[in-house]
N, C-alpha and C positions, 0 to 999 in steps of 0.2 A: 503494500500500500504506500510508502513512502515513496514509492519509484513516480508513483500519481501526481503526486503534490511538492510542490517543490517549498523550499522555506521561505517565508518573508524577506522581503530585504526593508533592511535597516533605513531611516533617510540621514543623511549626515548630521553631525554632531549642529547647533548652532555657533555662530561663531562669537569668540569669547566676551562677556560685556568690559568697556572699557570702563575704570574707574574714574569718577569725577575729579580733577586735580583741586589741589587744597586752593580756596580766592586770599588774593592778597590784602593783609589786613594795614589798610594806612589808618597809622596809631595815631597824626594829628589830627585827623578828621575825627576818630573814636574821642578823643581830649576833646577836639571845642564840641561835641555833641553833651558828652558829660557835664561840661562847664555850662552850655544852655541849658539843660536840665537842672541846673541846683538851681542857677539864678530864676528860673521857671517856677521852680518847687517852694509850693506855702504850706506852711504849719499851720497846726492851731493858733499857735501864737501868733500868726500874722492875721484873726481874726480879734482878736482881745480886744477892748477898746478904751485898757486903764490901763494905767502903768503896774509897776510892780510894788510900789507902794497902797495901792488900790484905786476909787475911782478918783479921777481929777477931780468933777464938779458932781454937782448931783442931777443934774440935767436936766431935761424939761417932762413935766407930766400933765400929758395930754389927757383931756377928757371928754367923752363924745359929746358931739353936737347932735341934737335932734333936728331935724327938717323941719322949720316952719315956726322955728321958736327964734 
């Protein structure tokens, strides 16, 4: 029975995938990225609206207004 059927054939290997090469890192451009970033970056602290002795004044208190009065 074997003489009937002959064997598969194989289809060729693929051929090899190339490796991506490493990208070149330019470290100045990476620094003033960084340094936009801090100066960008706020705290809470940069929302606070007294100093670190506490408030300056005591500021204004509002009180509603009704329509028509």
């Amino acid at each position: 029975m074997s003489g009937i059927f002959s064997k598969p054939s194989m289809p060729p290997p693929p051929a090899p995938i190339e490796m991506p090469k490493t990208p070149v890192v330019d470290q100045v451009q990476i620094d003033r990225d960084r340094g936009d970033m801090l100066k960008r970056r706020r705290g809470r602290a940069a929302t606070v609206l007294t100093n670190a002795g506490g408030a300056v004044d005591e500021g204004s208190v509002a009180t509603k207004n009704l329509l028509g009065m």
